[in-house]
C-alpha positions in Angstrom: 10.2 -14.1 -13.8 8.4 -16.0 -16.6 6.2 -14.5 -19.1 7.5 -12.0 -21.9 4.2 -10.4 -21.8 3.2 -7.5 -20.6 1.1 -5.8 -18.3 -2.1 -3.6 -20.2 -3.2 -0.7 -18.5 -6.5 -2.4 -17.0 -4.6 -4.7 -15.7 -1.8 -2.5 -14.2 -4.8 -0.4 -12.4 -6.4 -3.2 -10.7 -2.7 -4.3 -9.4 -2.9 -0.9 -7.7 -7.1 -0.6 -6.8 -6.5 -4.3 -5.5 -3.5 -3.1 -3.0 -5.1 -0.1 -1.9 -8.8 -1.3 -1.3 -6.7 -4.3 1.0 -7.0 -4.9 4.2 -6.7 -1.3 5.8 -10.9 -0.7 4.7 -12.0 -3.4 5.9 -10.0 -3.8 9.5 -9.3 0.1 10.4 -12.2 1.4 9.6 -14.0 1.1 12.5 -10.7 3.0 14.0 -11.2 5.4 11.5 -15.1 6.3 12.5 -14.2 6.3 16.2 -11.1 9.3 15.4 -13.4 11.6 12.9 -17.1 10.7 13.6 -19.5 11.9 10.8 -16.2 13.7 9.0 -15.3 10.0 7.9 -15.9 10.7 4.4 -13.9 13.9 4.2 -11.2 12.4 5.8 -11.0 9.7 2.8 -11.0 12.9 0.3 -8.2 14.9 2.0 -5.9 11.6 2.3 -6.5 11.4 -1.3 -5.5 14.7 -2.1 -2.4 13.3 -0.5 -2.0 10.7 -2.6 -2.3 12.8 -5.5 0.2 15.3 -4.2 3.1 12.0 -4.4 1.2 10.9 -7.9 2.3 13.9 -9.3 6.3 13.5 -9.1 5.5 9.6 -9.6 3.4 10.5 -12.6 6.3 12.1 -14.1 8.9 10.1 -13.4 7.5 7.0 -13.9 6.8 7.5 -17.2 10.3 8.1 -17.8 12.7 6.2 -15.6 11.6 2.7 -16.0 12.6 0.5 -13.3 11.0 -1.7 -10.9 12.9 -0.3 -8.7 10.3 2.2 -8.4 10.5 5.3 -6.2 14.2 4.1 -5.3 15.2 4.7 -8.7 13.7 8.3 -8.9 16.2 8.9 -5.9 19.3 7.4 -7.2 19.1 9.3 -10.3 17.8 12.8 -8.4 20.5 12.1 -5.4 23.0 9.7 -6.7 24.1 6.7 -4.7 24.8 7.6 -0.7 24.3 5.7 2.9 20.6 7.3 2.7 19.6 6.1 -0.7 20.9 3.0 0.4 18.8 2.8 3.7 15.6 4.3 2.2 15.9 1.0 -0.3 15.9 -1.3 2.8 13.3 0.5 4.2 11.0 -0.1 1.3 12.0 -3.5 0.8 11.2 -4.1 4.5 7.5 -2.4 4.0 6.3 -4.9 1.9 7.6 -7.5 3.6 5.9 -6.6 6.8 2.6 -5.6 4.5 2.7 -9.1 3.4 2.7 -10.6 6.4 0.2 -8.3 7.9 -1.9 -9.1 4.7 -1.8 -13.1 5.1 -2.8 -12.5 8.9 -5.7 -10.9 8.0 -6.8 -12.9 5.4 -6.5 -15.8 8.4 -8.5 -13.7 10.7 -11.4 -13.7 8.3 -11.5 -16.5 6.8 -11.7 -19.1 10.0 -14.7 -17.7 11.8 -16.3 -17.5 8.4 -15.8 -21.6 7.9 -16.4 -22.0 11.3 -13.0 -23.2 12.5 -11.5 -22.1 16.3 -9.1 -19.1 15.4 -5.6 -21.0 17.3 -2.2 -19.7 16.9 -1.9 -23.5 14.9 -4.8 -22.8 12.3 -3.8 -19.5 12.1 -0.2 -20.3 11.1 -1.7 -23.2 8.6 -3.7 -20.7 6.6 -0.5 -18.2 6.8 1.2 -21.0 5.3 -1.1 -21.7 2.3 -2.1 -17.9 1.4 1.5 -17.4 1.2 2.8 -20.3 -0.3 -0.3 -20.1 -3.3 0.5 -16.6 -4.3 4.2 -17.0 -4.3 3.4 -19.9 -6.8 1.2 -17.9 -8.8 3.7 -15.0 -8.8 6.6 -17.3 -9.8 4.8 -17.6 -13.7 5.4 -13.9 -14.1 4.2 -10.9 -14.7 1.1 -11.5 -16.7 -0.6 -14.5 -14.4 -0.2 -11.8 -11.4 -1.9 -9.4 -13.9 -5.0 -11.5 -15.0 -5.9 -12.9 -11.5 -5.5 -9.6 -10.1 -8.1 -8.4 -12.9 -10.7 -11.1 -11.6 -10.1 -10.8 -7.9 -10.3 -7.0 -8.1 -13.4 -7.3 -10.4 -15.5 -9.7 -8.2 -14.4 -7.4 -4.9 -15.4 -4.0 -6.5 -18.5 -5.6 -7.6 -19.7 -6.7 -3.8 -18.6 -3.3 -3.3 -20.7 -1.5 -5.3 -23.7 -3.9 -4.6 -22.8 -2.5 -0.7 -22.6 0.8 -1.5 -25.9 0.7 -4.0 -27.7 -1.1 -1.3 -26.8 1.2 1.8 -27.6 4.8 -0.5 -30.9 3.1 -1.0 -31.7 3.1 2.9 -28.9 6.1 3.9 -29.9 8.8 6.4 -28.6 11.6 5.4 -28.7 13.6 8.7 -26.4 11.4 9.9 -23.2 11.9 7.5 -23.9 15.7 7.8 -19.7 16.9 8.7 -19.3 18.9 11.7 -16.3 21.2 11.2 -15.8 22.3 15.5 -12.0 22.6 17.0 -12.1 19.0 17.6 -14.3 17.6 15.0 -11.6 19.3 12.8 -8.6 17.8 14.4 -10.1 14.3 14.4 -10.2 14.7 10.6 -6.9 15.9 9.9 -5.9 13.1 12.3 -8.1 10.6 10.3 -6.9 12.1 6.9 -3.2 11.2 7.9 -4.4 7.4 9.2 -6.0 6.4 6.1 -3.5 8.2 4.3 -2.2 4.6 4.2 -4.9 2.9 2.5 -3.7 5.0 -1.0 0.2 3.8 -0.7 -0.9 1.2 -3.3 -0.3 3.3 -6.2 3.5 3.0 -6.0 3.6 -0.1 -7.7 3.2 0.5 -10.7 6.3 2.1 -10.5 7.7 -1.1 -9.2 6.8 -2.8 -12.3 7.1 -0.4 -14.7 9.6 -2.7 -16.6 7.0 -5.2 -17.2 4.0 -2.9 -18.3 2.9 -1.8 -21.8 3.9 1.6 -23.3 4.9 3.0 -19.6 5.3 6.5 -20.9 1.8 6.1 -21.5 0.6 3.8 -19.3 2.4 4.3 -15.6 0.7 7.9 -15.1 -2.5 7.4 -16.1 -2.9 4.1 -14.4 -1.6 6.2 -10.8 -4.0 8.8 -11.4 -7.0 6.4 -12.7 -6.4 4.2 -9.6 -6.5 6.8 -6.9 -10.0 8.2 -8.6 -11.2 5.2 -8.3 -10.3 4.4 -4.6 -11.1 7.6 -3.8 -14.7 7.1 -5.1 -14.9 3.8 -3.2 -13.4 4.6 0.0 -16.0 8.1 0.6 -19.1 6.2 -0.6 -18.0 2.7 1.4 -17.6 6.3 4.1 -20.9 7.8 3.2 -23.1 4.3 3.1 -21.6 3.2 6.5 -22.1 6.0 8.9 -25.3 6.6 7.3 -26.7 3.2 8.3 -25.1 2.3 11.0 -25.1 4.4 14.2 -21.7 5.9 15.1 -21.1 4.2 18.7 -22.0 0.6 16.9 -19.5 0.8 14.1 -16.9 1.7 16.2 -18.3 -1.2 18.9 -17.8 -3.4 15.3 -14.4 -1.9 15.1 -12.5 -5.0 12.7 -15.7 -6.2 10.8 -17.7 -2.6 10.9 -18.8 -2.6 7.1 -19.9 -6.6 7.3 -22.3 -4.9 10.6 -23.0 -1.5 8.7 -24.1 -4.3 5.5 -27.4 -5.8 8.1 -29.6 -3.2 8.2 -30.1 -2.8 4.6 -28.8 -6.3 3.3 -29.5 -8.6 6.5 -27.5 -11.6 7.1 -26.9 -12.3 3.6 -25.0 -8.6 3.0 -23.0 -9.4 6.3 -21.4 -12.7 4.6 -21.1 -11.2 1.2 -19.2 -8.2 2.5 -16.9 -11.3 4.6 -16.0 -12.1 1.2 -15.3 -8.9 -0.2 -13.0 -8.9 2.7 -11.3 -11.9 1.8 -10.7 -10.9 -1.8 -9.5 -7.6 -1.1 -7.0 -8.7 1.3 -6.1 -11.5 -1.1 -5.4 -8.7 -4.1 -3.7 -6.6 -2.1 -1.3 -9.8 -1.0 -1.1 -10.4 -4.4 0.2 -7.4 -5.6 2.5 -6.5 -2.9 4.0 -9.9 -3.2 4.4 -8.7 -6.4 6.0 -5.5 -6.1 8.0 -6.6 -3.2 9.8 -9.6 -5.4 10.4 -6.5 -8.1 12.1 -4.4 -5.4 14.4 -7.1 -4.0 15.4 -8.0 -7.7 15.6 -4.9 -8.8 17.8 -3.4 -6.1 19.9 -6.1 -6.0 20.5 -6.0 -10.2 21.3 -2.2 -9.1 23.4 -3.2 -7.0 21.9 -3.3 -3.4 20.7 -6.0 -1.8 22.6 -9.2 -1.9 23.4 -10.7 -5.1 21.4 -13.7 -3.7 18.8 -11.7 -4.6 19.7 -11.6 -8.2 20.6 -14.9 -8.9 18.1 -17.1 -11.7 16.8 -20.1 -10.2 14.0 -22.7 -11.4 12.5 -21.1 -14.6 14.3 -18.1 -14.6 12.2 -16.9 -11.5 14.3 -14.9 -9.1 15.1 -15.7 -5.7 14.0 -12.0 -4.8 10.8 -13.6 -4.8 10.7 -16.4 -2.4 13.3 -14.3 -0.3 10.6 -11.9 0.2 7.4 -14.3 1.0 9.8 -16.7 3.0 10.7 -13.5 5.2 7.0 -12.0 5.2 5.9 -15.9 6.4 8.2 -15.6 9.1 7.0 -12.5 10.4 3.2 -13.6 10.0 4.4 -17.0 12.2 6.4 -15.5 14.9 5.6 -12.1 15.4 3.0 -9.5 16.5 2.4 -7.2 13.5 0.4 -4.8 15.3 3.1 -2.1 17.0 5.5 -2.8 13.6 3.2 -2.4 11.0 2.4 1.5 13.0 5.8 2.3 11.6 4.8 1.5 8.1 3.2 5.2 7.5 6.2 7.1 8.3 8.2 5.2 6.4 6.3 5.3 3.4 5.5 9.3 3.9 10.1 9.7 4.2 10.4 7.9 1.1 7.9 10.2 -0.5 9.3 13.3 0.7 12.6 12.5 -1.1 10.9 11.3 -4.2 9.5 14.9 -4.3 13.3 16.0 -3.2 14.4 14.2 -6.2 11.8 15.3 -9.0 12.6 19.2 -7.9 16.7 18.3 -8.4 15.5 16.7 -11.5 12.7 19.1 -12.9 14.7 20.3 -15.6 15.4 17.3 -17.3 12.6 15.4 -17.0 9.6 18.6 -16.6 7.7 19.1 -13.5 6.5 22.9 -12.3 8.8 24.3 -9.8 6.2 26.7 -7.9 3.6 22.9 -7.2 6.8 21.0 -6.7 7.5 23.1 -3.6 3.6 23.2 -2.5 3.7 19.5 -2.6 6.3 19.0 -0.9 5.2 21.6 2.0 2.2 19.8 2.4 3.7 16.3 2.6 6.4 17.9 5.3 3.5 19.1 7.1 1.1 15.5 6.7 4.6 13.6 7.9 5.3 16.3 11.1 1.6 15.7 12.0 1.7 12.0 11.4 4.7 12.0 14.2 2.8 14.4 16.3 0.2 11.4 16.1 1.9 8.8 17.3 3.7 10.8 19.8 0.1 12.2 21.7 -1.5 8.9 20.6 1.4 6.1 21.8 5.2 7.0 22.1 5.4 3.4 21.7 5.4 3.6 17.9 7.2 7.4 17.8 10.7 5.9 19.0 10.1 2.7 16.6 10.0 4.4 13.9 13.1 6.2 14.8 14.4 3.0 15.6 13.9 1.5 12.3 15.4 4.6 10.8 19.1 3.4 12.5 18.6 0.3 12.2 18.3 1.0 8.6 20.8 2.9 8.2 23.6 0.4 10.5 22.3 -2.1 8.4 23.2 -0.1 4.9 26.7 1.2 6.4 27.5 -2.5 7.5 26.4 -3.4 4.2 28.0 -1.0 2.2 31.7 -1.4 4.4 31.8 -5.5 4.2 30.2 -5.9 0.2 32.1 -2.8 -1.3 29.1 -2.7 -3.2 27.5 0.7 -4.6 23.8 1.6 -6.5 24.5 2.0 -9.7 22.1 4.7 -11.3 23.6 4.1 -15.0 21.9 0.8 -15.1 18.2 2.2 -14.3 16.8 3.0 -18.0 15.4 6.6 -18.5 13.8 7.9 -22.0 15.8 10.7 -21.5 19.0 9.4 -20.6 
């Protein structure tokens, strides 16, 4: 991609606030409320503990292995090359595809009621068109352009936000976010916990552009741990000012627009459109940045030796075809598909690739550090978040159980096909480590 410079730590942590405070706040939250009630808050804290249970090992490696090959990378050099590694670097690939497509339907869904224009399968596909096409252009200058209109997007979202979250503490009733911790008050958060577990994925690229960021020793782990703190904070007082506002049965009645609802009592009509827009740019950042990452994976993988060397190849200005590979395949999914039962799988892909990040980091400990004894905690609990995240979809629609076994073989046909016809292996001496 264009642009020698590279990414400053500010700018890396709004790439990663601006994909996690995307879509998922604004359109499942109402979803969220009707699963865990008044233990909505809580539910945003323990997902984050989550997150910070995978920011550890990324943390570490990160700052060490620099790749924008991201979480693959950590794999290859903890596992070496196999059909798995292989697979699991489809897999990803194939999340942010789908996440960008999901992204740029949203943003549709928002934005043409707010300007008043009939919501068609033809004016949705137009806007689908531009969001996509706009971003791709604006990725195709490179690292830094991504980095500076993340900053501003991310900046004017957080700030209608906070002007939310001030407004609603002002007016809150505090009886009503009081937690009730009964048999199934409890399992409703755990369940809730493991949903929105989702909305703090966007941490993981900064790993996935590691190559193009400032001082990464430095930089990678404290912009993971900075950015989770800060979504954290946002998420339980977005929790906190909601519920205590807005009674329970209308926010989940709101269900997709809940917080532009929960925004009227204190804010009135003006609060309802200003929280529209804080939609709109969230779910622009997040498309932003996963466009982003998602371009660095396919290029990355493919300079590792993965994906097709189409996907290495220089075109126009020494962008990479990686990149319009990736937002011509997330378009086509936005146009022609529903997102809704594929982008259920998206979890339980995301929580496998984890576990074997924390697989890796324990085969990798002694060369690049790690504690042994929080190692094996972590990775308890993430075995234990991904069995009930199964156990979810199973009681909650097998539907999405057997697709995400499904995507698993496909995966992995896809890789052994791959892998039989190319001749082609990873290659883990090309990924750069400050240890190596």
């Amino acid at each position: 991609m264009k642009g020698s410079k590279k990414l400053t730590l500010v700018e890396v942590i709004s790439m990663a606030v601006g994909t996690m405070i995307g879509a998922s706040i604004f359109s499942i939250f109402g979803l969220g409320v009707k699963i865990a009630g008044t233990d909505l808050p809580l539910a945003f804290l323990l997902s984050g503990v989550y997150a910070f249970v995978v920011a550890y090992s990324y943390a570490i490696l990160g700052k060490q292995i620099i790749s924008n090959a991201g979480p693959i990378a950590f794999i290859l050099k903890g596992l070496g090359d196999s059909l798995i590694t292989g697979a699991l670097s489809v897999l990803m690939w194939f999340t942010y595809v789908i996440s960008i497509a999901l992204f740029a339907k949203g943003f549709a869904g928002y934005l043409l009621p707010a300007i008043n224009v009939e919501t068609t399968p033809l004016s949705m596909g137009i806007v689908e068109v531009l969001v996509i096409a706009f971003f791709t252009v604006l990725n195709f200058f490179g690292s830094k352009a991504v980095g500076k209109a993340e900053f501003y997007i991310v900046l004017i979202k957080l700030s209608i936000l906070l002007v939310f979250i001030l407004g609603g503490f002002l007016t809150i009733n505090w009886a009503q976010t009081k937690p009730s911790f009964d048999d199934q008050h409890m399992n409703g958060l755990l369940n809730a916990s493991i949903i929105f577990f989702l909305s703090y994925m966007g941490f993981g690229l900064i790993t996935n552009a590691s190559e193009n960021i400032k001082n990464p020793e430095r930089n990678v782990p404290l912009g993971i741990y900075l950015s989770i703190i800060i979504v954290m904070f946002i998420y339980v007082s977005i929790a906190l000012v909601t519920i205590g506002n807005l009674p329970i049965p209308e926010i989940i009645k709101a269900q997709e627009n809940a917080l532009a609802v929960a925004a009227r009592p204190f804010l009135g009509n003006f609060g309802f459109a200003l929280v529209t827009i804080g939609a709109l740019f969230s779910i622009s950042s997040a498309l932003n940045a996963t466009l982003y990452g998602g371009a660095n994976i396919a290029y990355s993988l493919a300079k590792d030796g993965e994906l097709p060397e189409v996907f290495e190849r220089k075109v126009w200005f020494k962008s990479t075809e990686g990149l319009y590979f990736t937002a011509g395949l997330s378009l086509f999914f936005a146009l022609f598909f529903n997102l809704g039962a594929i982008a259920s799988i998206t979890s339980t892909v995301f929580t496998v690739i984890y576990i074997f990040v924390l697989v890796s980091h324990l085969k990798l400990r002694k060369q690049y550090g790690g504690n042994t004894v929080l190692l094996y905690i972590n990775l308890a609990i993430l075995l234990a978040v991904f069995v009930a995240l199964l156990r979810y979809q199973w009681n909650t629609g097998k539907s999405a159980f057997y697709a995400s076994i499904l995507t698993f073989l496909v995966a992995l046909l896809i890789e052994y096909l791959y892998r039989k016809f190319s001749r082609r292996t990873m290659n883990a001496d090309k990924i750069k480590s400050t240890r190596d």
